[in-house]
MARDREN-632719 format. One line per field, with one value per residue (C-alpha): residue number from 1; residue in three letters; chain; x, y, z. Coordinates in Angstrom, 1 decimal. Example, Ala and Ser with C-alpha at 12.3 -4.5 7.8 and 13.67 -1.06 7.14 Angstrom:
REM MARDREN-632719
n	(1;2)
res	(ALA;SER)
chain	(A;A)
east	(12.3;13.7)
north	(-4.5;-1.1)
up	(7.8;7.1)
//
This chain:
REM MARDREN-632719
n	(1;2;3;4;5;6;7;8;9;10;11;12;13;14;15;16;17;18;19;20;21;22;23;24;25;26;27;28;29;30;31;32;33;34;35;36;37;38;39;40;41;42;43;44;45;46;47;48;49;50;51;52;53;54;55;56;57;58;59;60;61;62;63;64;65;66;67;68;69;70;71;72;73;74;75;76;77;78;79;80;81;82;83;84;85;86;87;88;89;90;91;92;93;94;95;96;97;98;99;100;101;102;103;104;105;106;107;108;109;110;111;112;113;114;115;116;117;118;119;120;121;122;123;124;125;126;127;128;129;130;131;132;133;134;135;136;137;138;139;140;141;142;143;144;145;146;147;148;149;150;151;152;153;154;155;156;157;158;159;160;161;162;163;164;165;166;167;168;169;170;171;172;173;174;175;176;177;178;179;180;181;182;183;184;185;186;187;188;189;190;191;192;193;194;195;196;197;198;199;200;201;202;203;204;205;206;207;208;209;210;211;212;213;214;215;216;217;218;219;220;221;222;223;224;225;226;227;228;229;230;231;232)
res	(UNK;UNK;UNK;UNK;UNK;UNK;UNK;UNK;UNK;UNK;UNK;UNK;UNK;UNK;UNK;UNK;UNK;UNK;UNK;UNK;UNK;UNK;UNK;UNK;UNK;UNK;UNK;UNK;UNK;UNK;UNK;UNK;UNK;UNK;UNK;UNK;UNK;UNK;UNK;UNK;UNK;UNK;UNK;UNK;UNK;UNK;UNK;UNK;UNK;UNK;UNK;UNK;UNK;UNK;UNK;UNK;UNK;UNK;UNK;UNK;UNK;UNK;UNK;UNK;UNK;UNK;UNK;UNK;UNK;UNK;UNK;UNK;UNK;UNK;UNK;UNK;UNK;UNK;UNK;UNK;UNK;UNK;UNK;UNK;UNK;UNK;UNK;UNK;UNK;UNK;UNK;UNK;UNK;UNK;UNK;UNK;UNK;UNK;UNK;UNK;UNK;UNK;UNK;UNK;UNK;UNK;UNK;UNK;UNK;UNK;UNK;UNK;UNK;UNK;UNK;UNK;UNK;UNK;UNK;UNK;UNK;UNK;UNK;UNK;UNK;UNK;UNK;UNK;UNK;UNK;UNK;UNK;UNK;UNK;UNK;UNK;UNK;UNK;UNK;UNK;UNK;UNK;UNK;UNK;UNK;UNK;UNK;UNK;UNK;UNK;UNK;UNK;UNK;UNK;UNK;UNK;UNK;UNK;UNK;UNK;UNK;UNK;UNK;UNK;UNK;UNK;UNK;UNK;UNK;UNK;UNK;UNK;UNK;UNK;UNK;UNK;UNK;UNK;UNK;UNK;UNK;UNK;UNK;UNK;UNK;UNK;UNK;UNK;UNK;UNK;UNK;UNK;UNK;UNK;UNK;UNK;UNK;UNK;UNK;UNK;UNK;UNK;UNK;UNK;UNK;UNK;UNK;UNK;UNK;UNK;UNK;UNK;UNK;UNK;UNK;UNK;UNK;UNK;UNK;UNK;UNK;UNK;UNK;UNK;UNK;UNK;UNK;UNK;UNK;UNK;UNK;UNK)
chain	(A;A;A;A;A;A;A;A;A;A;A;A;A;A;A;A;A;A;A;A;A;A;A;A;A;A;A;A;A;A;A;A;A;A;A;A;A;A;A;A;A;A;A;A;A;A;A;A;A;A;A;A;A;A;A;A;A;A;A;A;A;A;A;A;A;A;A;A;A;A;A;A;A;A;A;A;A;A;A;A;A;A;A;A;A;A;A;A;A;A;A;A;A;A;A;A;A;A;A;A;A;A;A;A;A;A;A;A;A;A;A;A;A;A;A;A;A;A;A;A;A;A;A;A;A;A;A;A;A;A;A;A;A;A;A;A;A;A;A;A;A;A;A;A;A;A;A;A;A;A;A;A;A;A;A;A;A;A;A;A;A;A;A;A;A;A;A;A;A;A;A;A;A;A;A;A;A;A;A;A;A;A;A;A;A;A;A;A;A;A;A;A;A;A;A;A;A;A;A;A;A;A;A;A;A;A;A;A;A;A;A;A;A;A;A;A;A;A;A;A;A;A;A;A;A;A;A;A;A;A;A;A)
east	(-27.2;-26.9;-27.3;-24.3;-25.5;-27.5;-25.2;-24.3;-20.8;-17.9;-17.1;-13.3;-11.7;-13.7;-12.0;-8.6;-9.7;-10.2;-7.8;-5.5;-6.8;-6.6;-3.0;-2.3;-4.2;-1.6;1.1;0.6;0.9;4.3;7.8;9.1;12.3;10.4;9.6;9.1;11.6;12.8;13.5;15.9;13.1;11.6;12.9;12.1;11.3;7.6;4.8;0.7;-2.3;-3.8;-6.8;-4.2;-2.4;-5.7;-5.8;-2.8;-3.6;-6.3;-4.4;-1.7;-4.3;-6.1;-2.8;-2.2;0.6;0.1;3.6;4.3;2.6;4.8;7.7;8.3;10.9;10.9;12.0;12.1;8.6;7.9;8.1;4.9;2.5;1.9;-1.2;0.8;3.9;1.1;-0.5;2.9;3.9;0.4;1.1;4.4;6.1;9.4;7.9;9.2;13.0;13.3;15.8;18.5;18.5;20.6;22.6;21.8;18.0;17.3;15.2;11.3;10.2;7.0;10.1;10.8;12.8;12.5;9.0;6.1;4.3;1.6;2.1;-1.6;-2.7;1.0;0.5;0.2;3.8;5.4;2.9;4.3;7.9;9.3;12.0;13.2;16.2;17.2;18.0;20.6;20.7;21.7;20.9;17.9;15.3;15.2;11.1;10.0;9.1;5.2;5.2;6.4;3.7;0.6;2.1;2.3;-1.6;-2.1;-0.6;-2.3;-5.6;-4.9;-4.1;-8.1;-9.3;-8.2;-9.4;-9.4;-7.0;-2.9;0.2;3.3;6.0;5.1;5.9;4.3;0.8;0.7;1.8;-1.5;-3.9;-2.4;-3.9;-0.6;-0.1;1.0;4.2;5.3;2.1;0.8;-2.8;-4.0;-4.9;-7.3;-6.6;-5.4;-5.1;-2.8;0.4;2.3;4.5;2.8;3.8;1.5;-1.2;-3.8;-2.5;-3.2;-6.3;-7.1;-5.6;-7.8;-10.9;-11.6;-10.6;-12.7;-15.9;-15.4;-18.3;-18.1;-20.6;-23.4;-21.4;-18.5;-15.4;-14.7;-18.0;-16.9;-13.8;-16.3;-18.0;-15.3;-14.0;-17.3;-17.7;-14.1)
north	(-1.2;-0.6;3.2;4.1;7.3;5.4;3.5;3.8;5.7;3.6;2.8;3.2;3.0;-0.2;-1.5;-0.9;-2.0;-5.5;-6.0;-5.0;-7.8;-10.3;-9.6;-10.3;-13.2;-14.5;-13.2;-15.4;-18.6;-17.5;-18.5;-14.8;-13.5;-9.8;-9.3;-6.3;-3.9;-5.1;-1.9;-2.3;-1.8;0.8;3.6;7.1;5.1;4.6;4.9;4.6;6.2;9.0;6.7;4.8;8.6;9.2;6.2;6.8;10.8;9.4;7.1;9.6;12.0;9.7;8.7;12.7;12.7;15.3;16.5;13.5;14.8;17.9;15.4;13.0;14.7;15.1;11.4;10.8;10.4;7.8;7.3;5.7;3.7;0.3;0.2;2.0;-0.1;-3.2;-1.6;-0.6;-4.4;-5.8;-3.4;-4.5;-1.2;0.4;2.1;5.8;5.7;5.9;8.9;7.5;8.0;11.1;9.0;6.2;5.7;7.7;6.2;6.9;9.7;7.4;5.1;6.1;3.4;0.9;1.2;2.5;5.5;4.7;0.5;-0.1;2.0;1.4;1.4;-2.0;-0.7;-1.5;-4.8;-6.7;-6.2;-9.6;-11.6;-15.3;-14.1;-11.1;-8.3;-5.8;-1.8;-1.3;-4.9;-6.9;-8.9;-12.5;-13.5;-15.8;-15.4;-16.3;-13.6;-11.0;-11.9;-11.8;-9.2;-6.9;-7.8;-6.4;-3.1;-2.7;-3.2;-0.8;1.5;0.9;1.3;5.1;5.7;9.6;10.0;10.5;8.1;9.0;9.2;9.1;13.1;14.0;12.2;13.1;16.8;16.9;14.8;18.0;20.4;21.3;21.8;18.1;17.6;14.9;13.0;10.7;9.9;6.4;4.4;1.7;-2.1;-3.1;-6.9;-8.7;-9.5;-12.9;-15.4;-18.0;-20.9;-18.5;-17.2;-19.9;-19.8;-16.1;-16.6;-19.3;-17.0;-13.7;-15.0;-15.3;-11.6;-10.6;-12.8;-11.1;-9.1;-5.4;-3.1;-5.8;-6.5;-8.3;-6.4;-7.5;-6.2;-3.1;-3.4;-2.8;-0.1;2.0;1.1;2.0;5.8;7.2)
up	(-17.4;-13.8;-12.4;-10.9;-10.1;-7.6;-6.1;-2.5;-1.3;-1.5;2.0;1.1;4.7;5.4;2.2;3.4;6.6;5.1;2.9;5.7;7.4;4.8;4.4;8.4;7.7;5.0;6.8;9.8;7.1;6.7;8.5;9.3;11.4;11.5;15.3;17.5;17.4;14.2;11.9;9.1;6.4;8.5;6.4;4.7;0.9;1.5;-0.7;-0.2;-1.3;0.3;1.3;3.4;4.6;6.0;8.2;9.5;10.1;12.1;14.2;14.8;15.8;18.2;19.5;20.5;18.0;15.8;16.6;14.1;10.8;10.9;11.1;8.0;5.5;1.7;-0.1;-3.6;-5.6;-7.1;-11.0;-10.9;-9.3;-9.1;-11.0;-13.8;-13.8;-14.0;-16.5;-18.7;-18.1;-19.4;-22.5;-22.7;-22.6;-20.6;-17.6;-16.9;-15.6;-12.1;-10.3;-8.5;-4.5;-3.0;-0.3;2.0;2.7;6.4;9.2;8.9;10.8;12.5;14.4;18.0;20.0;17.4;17.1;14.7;16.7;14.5;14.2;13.8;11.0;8.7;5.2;2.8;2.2;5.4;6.0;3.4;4.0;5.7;5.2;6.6;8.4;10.3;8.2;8.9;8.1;4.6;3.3;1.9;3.2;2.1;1.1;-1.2;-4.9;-4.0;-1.3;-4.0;-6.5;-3.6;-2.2;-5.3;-6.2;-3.0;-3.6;-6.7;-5.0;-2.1;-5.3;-7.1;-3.7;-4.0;-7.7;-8.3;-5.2;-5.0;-4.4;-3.0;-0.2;3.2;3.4;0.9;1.5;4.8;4.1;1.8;4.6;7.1;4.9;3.3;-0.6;-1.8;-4.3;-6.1;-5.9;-8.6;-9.2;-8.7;-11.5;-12.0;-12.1;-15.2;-14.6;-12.1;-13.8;-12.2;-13.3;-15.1;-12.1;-9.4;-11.7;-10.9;-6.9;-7.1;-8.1;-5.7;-3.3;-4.0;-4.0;-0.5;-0.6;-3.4;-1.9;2.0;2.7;3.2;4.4;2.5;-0.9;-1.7;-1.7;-5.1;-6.4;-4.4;-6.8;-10.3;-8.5;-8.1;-11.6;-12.9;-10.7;-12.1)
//
């Protein structure tokens, strides 16, 4: 049995790092109306892990925007995470109830002039929002059914990579990376399985492995995946 206790750190950021890559990679296969300046999704409803808050501390910071961590408002926490909904599904069981939003979702606290101040480092969250027309305030995007299944395995891998850290809205992940007492966070949970729709589960697959085979700091990043599953 391997020794774990031996193993080397998790290069965690690195992780991200590359599986934010993969997912511009797929995204570029796709026939989008998203373009710059295009904000309708860009709103105050996001969740990521803290492993992905940090990235974006650390852009904002090399940006000289640290004006901006003081800046994103309390939203709604999540009722779970997306490991945990997987996980519930898998099992077969009603995941927690969700409370309903106070009002009309406001305009994220990163967008200045239609733009992300901090576009480079945005969270899996904001990635994997596109649509094949152009969406206006207040209405929904129009994807693809495949998108919403890759896309989902990708949250939930984003969520392993931060085993043993938090999940939660924007505010309230970066209020904890700022040194501030975190609320309404939720602790990441470990990948249960990758729940699709029977006609994409062999196109998943297919899809992932590239991902799980790409080389990170000397291992695959799916063997990267058991390492961290085998640490918590």
């Amino acid at each position: 049995m391997p020794d774990f206790a031996m193993s080397p750190d998790i290069p965690r950021q690195e992780l991200l790092r590359a599986l934010y890559g993969f997912q511009a990679g797929q995204e570029a296969l796709r026939q989008v109306a998203c373009g710059a300046g295009c904000a309708a999704c860009c709103t105050d409803r996001v969740y990521l892990t803290g492993l992905e808050g940090a990235l974006l501390r650390q852009e904002l910071l090399r940006l000289g925007r640290k004006d901006l961590l003081a800046r994103p408002g309390p939203a709604a926490p999540p009722a779970y995470t997306c490991n945990q909904l997987a996980r519930l599904c898998l099992e077969q069981r009603e995941p927690p109830a969700e409370d309903a939003p106070q009002g009309p979702a406001g305009v994220c606290a990163l967008l200045e002039d239609g733009r992300c101040a901090a576009y480079q480092a945005r969270p899996l969250a904001c990635r994997i929002m596109a649509s094949r027309v152009v969406c206006r305030r207040g209405g929904q995007a129009q994807g693809d059914p495949w998108w919403l299944t890759l896309d989902t395995a990708l949250m939930q891998i984003a969520e392993h990579l931060d085993l043993g850290g938090v999940y939660g809205a924007l505010g309230a992940v970066l209020s904890t990376e700022n040194g501030q007492p975190g609320q309404w966070l939720l602790a990441c949970e470990p990948l249960p399985g990758l729940p699709a729709p029977p006609e994409h589960q062999a196109r998943l697959q297919q899809a992932l492995g590239p991902l799980f085979a790409s080389p990170v700091d000397g291992r695959p990043l799916g063997a990267w995946l058991n390492l961290i599953r085998a640490g918590a």
